[in-house]
C-alpha positions as CSV (number, residue, x, y, z in Angstrom):
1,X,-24.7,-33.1,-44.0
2,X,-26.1,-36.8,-43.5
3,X,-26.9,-37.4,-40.1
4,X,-24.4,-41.1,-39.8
5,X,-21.7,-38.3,-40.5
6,X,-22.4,-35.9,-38.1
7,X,-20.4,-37.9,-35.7
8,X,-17.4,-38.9,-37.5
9,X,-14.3,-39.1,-35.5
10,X,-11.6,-36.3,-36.5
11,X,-8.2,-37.5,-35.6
12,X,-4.8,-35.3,-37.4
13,X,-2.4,-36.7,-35.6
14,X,-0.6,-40.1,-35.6
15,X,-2.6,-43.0,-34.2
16,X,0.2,-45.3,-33.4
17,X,0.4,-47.2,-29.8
18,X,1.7,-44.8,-27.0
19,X,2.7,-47.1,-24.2
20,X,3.3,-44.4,-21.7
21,X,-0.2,-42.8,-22.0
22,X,-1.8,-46.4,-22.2
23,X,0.0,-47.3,-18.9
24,X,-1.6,-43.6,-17.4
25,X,-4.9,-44.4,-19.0
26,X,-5.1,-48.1,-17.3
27,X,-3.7,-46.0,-13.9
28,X,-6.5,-43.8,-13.9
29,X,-9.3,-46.3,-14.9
30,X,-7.8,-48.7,-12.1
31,X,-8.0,-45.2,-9.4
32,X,-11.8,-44.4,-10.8
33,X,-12.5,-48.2,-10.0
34,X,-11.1,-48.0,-6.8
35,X,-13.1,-44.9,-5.9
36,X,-16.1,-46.1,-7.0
37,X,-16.2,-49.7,-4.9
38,X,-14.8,-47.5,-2.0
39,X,-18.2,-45.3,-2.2
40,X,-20.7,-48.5,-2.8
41,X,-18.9,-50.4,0.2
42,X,-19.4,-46.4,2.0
43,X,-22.9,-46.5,1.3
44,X,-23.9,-50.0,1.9
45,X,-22.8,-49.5,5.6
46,X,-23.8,-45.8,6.1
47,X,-26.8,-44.3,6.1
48,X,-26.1,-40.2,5.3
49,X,-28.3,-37.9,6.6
50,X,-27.5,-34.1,6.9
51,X,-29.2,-31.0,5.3
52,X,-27.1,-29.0,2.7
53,X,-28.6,-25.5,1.8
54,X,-28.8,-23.5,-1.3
55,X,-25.9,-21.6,-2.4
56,X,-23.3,-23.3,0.0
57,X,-20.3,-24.6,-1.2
58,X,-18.9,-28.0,-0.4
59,X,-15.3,-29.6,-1.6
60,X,-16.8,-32.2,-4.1
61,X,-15.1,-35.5,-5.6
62,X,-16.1,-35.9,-9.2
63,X,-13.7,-38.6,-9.8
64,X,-12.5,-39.2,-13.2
65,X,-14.5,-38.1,-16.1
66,X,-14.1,-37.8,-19.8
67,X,-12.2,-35.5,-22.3
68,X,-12.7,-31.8,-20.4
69,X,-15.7,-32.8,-17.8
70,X,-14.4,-31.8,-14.7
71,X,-12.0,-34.3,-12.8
72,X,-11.2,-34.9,-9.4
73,X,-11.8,-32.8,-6.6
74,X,-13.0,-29.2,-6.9
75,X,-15.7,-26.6,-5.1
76,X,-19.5,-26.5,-6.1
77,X,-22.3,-24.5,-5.4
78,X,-25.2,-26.1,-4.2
79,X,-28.3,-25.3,-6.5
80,X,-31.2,-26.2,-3.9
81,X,-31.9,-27.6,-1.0
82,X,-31.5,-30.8,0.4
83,X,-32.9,-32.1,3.4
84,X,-31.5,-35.4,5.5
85,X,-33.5,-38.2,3.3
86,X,-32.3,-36.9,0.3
87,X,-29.7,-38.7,-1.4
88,X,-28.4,-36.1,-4.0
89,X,-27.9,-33.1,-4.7
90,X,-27.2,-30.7,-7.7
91,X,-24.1,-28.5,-8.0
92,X,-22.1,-26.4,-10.1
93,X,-18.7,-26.4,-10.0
94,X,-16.4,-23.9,-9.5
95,X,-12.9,-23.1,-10.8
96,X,-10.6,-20.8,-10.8
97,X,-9.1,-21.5,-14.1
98,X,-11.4,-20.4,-16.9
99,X,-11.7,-20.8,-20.5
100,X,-14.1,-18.7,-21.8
101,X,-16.1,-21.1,-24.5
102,X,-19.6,-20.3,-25.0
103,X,-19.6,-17.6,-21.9
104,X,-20.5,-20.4,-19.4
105,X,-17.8,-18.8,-16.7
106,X,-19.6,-17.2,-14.0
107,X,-17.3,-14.7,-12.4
108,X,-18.1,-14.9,-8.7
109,X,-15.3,-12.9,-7.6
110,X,-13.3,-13.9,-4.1
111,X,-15.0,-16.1,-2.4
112,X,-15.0,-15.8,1.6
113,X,-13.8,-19.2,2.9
114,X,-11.7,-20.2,0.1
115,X,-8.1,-19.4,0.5
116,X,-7.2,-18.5,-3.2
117,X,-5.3,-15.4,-4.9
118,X,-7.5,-15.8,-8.1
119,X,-11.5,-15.5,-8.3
120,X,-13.6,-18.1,-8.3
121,X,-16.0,-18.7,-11.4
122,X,-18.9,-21.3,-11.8
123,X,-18.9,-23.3,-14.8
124,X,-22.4,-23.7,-15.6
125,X,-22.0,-25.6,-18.6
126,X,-21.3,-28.3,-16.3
127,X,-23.8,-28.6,-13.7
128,X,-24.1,-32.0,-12.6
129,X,-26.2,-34.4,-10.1
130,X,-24.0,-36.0,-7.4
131,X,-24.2,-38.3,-4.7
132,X,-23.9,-37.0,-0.6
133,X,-21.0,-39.1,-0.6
134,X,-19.1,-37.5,-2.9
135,X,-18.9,-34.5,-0.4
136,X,-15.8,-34.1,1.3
137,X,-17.4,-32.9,4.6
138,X,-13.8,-31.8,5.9
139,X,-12.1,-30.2,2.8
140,X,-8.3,-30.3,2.3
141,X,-7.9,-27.9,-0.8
142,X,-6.4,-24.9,0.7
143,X,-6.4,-25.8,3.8
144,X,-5.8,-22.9,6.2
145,X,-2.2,-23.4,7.9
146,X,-4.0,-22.1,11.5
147,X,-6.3,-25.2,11.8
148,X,-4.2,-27.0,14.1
149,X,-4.7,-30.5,12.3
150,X,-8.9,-29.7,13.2
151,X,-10.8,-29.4,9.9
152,X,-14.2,-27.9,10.1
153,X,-16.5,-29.7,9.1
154,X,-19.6,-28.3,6.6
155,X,-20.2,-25.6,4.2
156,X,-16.5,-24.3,3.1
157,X,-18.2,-20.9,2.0
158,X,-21.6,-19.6,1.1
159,X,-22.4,-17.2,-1.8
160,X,-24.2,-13.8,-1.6
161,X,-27.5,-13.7,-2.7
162,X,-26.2,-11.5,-5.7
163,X,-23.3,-14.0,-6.6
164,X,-26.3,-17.3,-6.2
165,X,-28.3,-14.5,-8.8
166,X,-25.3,-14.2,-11.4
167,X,-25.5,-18.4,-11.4
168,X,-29.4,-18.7,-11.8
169,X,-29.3,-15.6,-14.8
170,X,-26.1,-17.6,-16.5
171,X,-28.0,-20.9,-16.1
172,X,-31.2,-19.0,-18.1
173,X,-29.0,-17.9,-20.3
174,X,-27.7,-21.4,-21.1
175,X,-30.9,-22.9,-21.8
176,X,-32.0,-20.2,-23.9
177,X,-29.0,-20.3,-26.2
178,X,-28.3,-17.0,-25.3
179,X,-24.4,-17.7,-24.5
């Protein structure tokens, strides 16, 4: 194949003018410009410093992305450490809904300190750099009923050290081409 078709765009289905998804496409890129000056104005009058640890996992924002990157907000694990001065940090998120392409859903099982019927997987196919700020430090997905309006703030759960294991062998595995 030559290399300028490698790229080609494959469309079989009508490309005529959908003003209903147009006017949900402007919506969204209007919210993902919102978001974004709401973080720079954040950042420009806060300094963030607090440590995040290996293997916890945080409520993260990760806004609005592109065809099936992740969207909005979802659980992570934390890869390493990060102490106060450090601005970002490096995360996988999790999910509960999987579709398994390439093998690149971790099954983590339940997760303690995740209120959820169905098992938490990490996509590792999507691991991703993000900013501190993106961090929702007290987390409204599933909030438990009993908090009495008082979130906690922090880690929402941490992973075994056998679960953080099944991440760091899937991750090999993904840069091998084993998957």
């Amino acid at each position: 194949m030559q290399e300028h078709r490698r790229f080609m765009r494959i469309c079989d289905h009508d490309i005529s003018f959908d003003y209903e998804r147009s006017k949900r496409h402007l919506s969204a890129l209007m919210d993902w410009f919102k978001r974004n000056l709401e973080y720079e104005v954040f950042l420009l009058n806060n300094t963030l410093r607090y440590k995040i640890r290996q293997g916890e996992v945080y409520e993260i924002d990760f806004g609005r992305n592109v065809g099936s990157e992740l969207n909005e907000r979802h659980y992570a694990v934390v890869l390493h450490h990060s102490d106060e001065e450090a601005q970002n940090i490096v995360v996988v998120p999790l999910t509960t809904k999987i579709h398994y392409s390439y093998g690149e859903a971790i099954d983590l099982g339940y997760l303690k300190g995740i209120r959820t019927q169905e098992k938490s997987y990490a996509k590792i196919s999507q691991i991703r750099t993000v900013d501190k700020a993106r961090i929702y430090l007290r987390p409204i997905i599933n909030e438990p009923e009993h908090c009495n309006g008082k979130r906690q703030f922090g880690a929402v759960a941490i992973l075994t050290n056998d679960q953080f294991k099944l991440i760091i062998s899937g991750l090999n595995k993904l840069i091998r081409n084993e998957l």
